[in-house]
Structures are given as C-alpha cells and as structure tokens.
C-alpha positions as CSV (number, residue, x, y, z in Angstrom):
1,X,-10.5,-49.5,-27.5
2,X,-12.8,-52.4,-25.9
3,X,-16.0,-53.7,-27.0
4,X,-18.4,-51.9,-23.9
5,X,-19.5,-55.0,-23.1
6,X,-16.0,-56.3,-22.7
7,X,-14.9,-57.1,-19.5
8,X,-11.6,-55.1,-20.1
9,X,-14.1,-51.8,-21.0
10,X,-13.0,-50.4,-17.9
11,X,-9.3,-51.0,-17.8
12,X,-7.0,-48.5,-18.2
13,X,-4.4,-48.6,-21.0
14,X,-0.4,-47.9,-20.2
15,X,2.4,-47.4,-22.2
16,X,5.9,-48.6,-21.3
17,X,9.1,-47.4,-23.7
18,X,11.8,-49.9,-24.0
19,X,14.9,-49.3,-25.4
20,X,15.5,-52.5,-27.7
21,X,19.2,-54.3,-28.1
22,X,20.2,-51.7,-30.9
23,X,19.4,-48.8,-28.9
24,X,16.3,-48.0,-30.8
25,X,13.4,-47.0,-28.9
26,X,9.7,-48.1,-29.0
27,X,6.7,-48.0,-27.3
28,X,4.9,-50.5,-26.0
29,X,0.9,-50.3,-25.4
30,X,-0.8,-52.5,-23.3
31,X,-3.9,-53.0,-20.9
32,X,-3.6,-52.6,-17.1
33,X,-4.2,-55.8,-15.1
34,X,-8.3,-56.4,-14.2
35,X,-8.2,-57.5,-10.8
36,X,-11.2,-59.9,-10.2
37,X,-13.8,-58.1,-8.3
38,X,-15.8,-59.9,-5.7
39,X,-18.8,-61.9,-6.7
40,X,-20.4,-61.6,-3.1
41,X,-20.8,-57.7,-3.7
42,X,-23.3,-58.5,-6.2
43,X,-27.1,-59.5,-6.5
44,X,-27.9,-62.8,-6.6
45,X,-30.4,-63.8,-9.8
46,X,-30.6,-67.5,-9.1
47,X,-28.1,-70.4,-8.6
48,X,-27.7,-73.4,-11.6
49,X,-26.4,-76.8,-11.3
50,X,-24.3,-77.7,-14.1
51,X,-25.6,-80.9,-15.9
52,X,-23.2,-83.1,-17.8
53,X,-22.9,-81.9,-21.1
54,X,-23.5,-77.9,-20.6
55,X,-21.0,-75.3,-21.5
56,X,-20.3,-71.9,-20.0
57,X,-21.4,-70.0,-22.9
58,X,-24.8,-71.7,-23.2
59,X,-24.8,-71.0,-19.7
60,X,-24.7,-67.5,-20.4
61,X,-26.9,-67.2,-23.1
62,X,-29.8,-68.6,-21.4
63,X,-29.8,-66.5,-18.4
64,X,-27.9,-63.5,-19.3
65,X,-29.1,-63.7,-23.3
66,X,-25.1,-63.0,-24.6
67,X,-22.7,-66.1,-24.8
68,X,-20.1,-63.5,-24.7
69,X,-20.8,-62.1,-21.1
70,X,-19.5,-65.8,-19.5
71,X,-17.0,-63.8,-17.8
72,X,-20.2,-61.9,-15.7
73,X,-20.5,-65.4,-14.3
74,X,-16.7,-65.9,-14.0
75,X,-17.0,-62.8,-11.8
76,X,-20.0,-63.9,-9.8
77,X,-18.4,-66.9,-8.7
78,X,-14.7,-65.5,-7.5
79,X,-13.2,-67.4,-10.5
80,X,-10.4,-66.7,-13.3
81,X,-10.5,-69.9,-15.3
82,X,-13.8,-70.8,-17.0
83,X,-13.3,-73.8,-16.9
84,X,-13.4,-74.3,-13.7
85,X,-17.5,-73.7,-13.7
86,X,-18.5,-76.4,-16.5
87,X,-18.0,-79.2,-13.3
88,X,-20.6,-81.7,-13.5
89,X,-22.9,-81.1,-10.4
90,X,-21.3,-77.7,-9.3
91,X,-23.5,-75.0,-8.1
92,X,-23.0,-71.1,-9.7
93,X,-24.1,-68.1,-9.1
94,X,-26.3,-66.0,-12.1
95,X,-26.0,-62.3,-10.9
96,X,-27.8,-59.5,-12.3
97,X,-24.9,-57.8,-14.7
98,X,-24.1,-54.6,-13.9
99,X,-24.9,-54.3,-10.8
C-alpha cells in the first residue's frame, strides 16, 4: 500500500464499518496509528547544528542522500513535528537508517 521507504511501510491497515444516517453501511479503511519509536535505541552517525537558513529536507539529503527520509531524523530525535528541528542553533541527531 506504502512506498517501502515510507515511514507508514510497517503500519498495519484496519477497517471499521459504520453504519451511515440512512442505514446504509460502508467500510472505512484506514492506517493504524505509528507510535514514535525511540531515537536513543538507535546508532548515532553524527550530530549537526542547524544554521540559519537550512531546511529539514536538505538536511536529509546530505546525510542520508533522500529528502524524503526527514522523518528518519524526526525519529532520531524523539520528535513528531518537523518543524521543530529547523531551530537555528539546535543540535540533531543523524542515525544510521534502519538500524
């Protein structure tokens, strides 16, 4: 269903049947939640200092080669929002992916 590279590879799909205001039925397919798993379980690469003007996807690409994998980093650093990495002068983990 996912891209293998996605982070929602591994997330298991559910279906819930709803019965809608005219009594019709339907399904409803969806994925299960991805719980955040914890950066400190995995191997340290090197750390980088965010410098003004750097996004999280050119982030990526330089040290993981695929803008697309920002959420490896996300991951690495126990964080949900993106954003939250691209802080001037903050310090993030670069993890080995996979691993």
């Amino acid at each position: 269903m996912f891209d293998p590279k996605s982070r929602y590879a591994d997330c298991e799909t559910a279906v819930l049947s709803e019965t809608r205001p005219d009594g019709s039925q339907r399904d409803v397919h969806y994925v299960r939640r991805r719980f955040l798993p914890s950066g400190d379980n995995s191997t340290l690469l090197l750390e980088h200092t965010v410098k003004q003007g750097e996004r999280l996807d050119n982030i990526t690409a330089r040290y993981i080669g695929d803008p697309a994998q920002y959420w490896r980093i996300c991951d690495a650093n126990n964080v949900a929002d993106p954003g939250e990495l691209e802080e001037i002068g903050r310090t993030i983990k670069i993890t080995i992916p996979g691993l």
